[in-house]
C-alpha positions as a printed NumPy array, in Angstrom:
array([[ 15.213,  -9.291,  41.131],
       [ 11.771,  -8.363,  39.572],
       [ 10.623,  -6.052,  37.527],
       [  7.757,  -4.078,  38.494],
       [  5.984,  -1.869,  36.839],
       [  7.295,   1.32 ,  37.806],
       [ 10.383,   0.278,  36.201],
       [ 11.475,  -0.131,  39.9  ],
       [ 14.468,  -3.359,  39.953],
       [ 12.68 ,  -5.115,  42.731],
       [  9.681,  -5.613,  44.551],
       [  9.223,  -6.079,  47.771],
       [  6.807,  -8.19 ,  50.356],
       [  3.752,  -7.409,  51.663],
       [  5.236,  -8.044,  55.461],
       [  8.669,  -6.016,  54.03 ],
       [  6.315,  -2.79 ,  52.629],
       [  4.387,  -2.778,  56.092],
       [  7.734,  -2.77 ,  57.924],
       [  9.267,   0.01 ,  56.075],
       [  6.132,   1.915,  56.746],
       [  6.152,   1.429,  60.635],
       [  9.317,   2.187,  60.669],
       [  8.618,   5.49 ,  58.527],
       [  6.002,   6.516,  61.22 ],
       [  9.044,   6.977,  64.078],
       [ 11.424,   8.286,  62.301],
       [ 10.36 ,  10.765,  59.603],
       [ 10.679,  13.694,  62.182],
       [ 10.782,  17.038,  60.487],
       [  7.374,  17.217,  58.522],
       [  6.343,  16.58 ,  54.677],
       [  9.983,  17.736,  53.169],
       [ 11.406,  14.819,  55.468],
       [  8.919,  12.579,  54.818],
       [  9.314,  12.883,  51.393],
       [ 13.095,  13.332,  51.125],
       [ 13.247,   9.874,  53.377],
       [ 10.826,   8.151,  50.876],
       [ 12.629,   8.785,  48.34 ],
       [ 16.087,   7.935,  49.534],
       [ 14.905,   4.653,  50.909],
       [ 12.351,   3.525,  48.223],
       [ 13.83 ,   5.286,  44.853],
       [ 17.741,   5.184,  45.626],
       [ 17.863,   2.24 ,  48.45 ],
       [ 15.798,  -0.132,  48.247],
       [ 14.069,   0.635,  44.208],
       [ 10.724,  -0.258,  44.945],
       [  9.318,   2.764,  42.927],
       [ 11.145,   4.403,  39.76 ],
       [ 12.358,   7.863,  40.602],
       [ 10.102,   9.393,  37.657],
       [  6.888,   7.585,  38.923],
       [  7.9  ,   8.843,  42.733],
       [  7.892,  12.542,  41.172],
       [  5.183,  12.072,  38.6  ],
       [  2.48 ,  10.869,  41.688],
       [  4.109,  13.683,  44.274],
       [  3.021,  16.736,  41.599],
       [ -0.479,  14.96 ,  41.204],
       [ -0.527,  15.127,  45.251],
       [  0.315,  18.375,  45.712],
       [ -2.127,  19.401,  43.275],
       [ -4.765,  17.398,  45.678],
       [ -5.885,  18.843,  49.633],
       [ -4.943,  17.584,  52.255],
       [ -1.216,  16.119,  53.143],
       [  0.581,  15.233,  50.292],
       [  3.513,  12.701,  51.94 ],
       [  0.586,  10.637,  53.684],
       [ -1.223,  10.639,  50.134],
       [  1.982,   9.912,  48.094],
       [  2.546,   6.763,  50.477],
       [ -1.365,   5.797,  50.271],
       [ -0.237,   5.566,  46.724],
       [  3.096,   3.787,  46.756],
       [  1.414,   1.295,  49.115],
       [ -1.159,   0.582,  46.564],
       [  1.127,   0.26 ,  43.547],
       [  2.959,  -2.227,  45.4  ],
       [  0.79 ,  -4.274,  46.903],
       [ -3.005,  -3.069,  45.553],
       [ -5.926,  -2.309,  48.215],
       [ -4.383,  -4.036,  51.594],
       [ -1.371,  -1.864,  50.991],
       [ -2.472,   1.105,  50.261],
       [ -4.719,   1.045,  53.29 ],
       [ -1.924,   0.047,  55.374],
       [  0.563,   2.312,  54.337],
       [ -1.824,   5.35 ,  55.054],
       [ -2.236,   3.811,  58.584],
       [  0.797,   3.096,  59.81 ],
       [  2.014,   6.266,  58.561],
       [ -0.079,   8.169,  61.186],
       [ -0.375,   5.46 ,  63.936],
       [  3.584,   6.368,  65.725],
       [  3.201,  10.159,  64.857],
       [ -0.04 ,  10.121,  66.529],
       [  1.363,   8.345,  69.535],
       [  4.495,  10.446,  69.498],
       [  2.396,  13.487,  69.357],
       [  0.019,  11.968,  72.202],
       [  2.911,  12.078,  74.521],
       [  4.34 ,  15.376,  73.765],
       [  1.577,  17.185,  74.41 ],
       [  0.939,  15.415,  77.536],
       [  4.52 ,  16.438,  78.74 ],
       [  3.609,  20.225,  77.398],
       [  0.404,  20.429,  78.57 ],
       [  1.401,  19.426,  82.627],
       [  5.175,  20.197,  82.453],
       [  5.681,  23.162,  80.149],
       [  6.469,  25.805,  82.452],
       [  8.985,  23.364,  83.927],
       [ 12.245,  25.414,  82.861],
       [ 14.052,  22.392,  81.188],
       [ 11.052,  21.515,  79.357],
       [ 10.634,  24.979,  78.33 ],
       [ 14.287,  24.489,  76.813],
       [ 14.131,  20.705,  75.334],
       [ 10.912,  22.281,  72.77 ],
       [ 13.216,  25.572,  72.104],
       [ 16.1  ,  23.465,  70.835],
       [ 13.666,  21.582,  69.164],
       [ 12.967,  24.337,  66.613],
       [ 16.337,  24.781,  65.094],
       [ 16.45 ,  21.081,  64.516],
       [ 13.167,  21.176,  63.069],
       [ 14.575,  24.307,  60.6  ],
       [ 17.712,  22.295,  60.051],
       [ 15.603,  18.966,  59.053],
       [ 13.323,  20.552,  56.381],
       [ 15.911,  22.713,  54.785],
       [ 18.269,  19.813,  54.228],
       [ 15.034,  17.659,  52.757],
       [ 14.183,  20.406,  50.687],
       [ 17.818,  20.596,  49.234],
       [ 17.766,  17.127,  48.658],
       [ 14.489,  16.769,  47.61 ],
       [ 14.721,  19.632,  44.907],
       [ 18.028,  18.562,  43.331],
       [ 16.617,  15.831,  42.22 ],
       [ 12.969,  16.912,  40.994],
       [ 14.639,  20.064,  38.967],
       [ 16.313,  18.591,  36.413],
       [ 15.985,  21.36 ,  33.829],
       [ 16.522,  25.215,  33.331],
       [ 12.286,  25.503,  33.017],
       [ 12.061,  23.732,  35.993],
       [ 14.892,  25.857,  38.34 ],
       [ 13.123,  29.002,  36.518],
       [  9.57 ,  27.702,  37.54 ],
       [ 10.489,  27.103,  40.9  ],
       [ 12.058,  30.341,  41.616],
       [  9.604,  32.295,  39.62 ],
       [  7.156,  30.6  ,  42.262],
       [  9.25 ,  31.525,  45.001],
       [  9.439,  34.796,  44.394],
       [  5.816,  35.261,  43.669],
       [  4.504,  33.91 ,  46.894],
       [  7.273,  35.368,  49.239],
       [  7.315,  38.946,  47.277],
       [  4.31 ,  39.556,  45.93 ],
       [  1.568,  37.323,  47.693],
       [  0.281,  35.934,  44.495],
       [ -2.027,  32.973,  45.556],
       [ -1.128,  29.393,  45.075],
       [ -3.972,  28.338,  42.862],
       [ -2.841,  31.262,  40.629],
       [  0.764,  30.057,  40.463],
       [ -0.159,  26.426,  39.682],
       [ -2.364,  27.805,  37.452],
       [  0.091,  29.749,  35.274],
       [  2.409,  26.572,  35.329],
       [  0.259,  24.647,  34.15 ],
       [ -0.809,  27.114,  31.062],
       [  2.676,  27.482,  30.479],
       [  3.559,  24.102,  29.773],
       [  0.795,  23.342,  27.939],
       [  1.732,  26.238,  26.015],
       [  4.85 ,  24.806,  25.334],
       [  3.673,  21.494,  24.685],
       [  1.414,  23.187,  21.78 ],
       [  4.494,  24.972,  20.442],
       [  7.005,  21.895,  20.467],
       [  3.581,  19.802,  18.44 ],
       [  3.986,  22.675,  15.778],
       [  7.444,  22.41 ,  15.283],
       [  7.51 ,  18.758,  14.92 ],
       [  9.441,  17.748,  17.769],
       [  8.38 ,  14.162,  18.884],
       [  8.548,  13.44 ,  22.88 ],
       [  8.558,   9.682,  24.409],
       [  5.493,   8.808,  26.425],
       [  5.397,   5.612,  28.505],
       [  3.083,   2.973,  28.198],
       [  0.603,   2.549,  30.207],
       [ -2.259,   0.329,  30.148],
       [ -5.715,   1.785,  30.605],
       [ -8.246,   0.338,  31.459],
       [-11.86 ,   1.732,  30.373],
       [-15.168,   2.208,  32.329],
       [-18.797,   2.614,  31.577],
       [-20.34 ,   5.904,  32.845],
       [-22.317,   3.838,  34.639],
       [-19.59 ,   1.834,  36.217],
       [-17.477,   5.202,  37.064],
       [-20.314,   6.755,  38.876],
       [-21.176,   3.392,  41.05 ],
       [-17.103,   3.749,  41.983],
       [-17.456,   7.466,  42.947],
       [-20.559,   6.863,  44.926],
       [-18.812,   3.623,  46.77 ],
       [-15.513,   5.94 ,  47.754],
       [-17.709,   8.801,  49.019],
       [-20.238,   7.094,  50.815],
       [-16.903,   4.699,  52.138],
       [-14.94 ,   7.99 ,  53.287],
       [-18.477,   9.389,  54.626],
       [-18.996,   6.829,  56.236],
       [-15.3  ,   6.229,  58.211],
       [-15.233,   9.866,  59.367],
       [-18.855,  10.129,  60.45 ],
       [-17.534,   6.924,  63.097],
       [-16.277,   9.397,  65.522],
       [-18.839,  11.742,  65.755],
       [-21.541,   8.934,  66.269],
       [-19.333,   7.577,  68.94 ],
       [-18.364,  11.006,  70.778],
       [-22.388,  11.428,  70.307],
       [-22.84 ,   8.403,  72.691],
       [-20.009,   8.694,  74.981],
       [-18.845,  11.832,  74.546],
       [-19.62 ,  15.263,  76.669],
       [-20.32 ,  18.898,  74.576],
       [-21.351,  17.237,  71.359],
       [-22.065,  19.913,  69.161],
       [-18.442,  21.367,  70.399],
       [-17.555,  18.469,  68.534],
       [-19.507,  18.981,  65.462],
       [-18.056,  22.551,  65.098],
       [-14.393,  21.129,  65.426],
       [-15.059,  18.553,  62.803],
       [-16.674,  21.15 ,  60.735],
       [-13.569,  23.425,  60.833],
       [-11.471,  20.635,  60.121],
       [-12.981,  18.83 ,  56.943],
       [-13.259,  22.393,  55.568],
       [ -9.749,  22.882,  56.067],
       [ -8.778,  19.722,  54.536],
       [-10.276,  21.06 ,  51.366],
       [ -8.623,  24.044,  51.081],
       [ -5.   ,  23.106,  52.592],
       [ -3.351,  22.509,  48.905],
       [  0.308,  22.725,  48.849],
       [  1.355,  21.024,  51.359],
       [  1.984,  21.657,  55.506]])
């Protein structure tokens, strides 16, 4: 066995990361909560590519991002593990067999959904659906609370956006004051907390801004593709460009997760 740097005990192959991820894409049915309780019980408790603190510690930073947070939290696992050619990989093949799945569903909806025993098969679907996120939430949240601050922050956050309709940014928001708050308070009374070590690696402002300007003219770049291509082939362009549109603005603003 080998030690990563995650504290993980082992580490796997490039050919045994891209397998787990295929396989991830056809069976993580249920949405984010089971794509994220099934990453964790099969890279944290199964297999320990990834320590369980690092798995949590990357999952808050991407639900604090837009956009879907178990797709991003593999994009990342994939890159710890195996650097550039993994994390692109593992954010592809986590899409590719939904994306096919979802291809043929809606094929079978769109021309047979009247059909009474198709009508039925996507009815029973939903309770299994309910069924599969409320078990991954149960199994996901006893082991990310592991404190009475964080049971009380997750219920206080609960209760706020079921009961009183307090935005999320305001929520995440508070948190974050609060513990900060905290953090100043246990600094003043001395108490001492363990940090891990992490190397860090520093950049000229020069050098960060060339990075930021290669990433956004990259992702720019990759999602203008389509459009170029419907604009050649394609019929009812600018139906296109106001799909897009409505789209990459909700991909901004989606924070929290599904």
């Amino acid at each position: 066995m080998l030690e990563n740097r995650s504290g993980a005990s082992a580490h796997p192959s490039l050919r045994e990361a891209l397998g787990f991820w295929w396989k991830l894409g056809w069976i993580s049915f249920g949405g984010t909560a089971t794509h994220l309780a099934i990453m964790h019980s099969e890279l944290v408790e199964k297999r320990r590519w990834i320590d369980s603190d690092d798995f949590f510690n990357a999952l808050s930073h991407c639900m604090l991002l837009p956009g879907p947070e178990a797709q991003q939290l593999a994009i990342y696992i994939g890159w710890k593990l195996h650097g550039k050619p993994g994390r692109f990989m593992a954010g592809t093949l986590f899409v590719l067999p939904s994306t096919a799945i979802l291809r043929g569903l809606g094929l079978l909806y769109a021309r047979y959904g009247t059909v009474w025993w198709v009508s039925i098969l996507f009815r029973m679907l939903k309770p299994i659906v309910v069924a599969l996120v409320l078990r991954a939430l149960l199994q996901i949240g006893r082991r990310a609370l592991r404190s009475r601050l964080q049971w009380f922050a997750a219920i206080a956050s609960f209760l706020a956006l079921t009961l009183f309709q307090i935005p999320l940014p305001w929520i995440m928001g508070m948190i974050v004051a609060m513990r900060v708050i905290l953090g100043l308070l246990q600094r003043l009374k001395g108490i001492d907390r363990s940090t891990s070590e992490e190397e860090t690696v520093g950049y000229a402002p020069g050098a960060v801004l060339w990075r930021i300007m290669r990433v956004v003219g990259g992702c720019t770049a990759l999602g203008s593709l389509p459009l170029l291509l419907l604009g050649i082939y394609g019929r009812d362009f600018p139906f296109w460009i106001r799909l897009s549109a409505f789209f990459t603005q909700t991909a901004f603003v989606t924070i929290g997760g599904s």
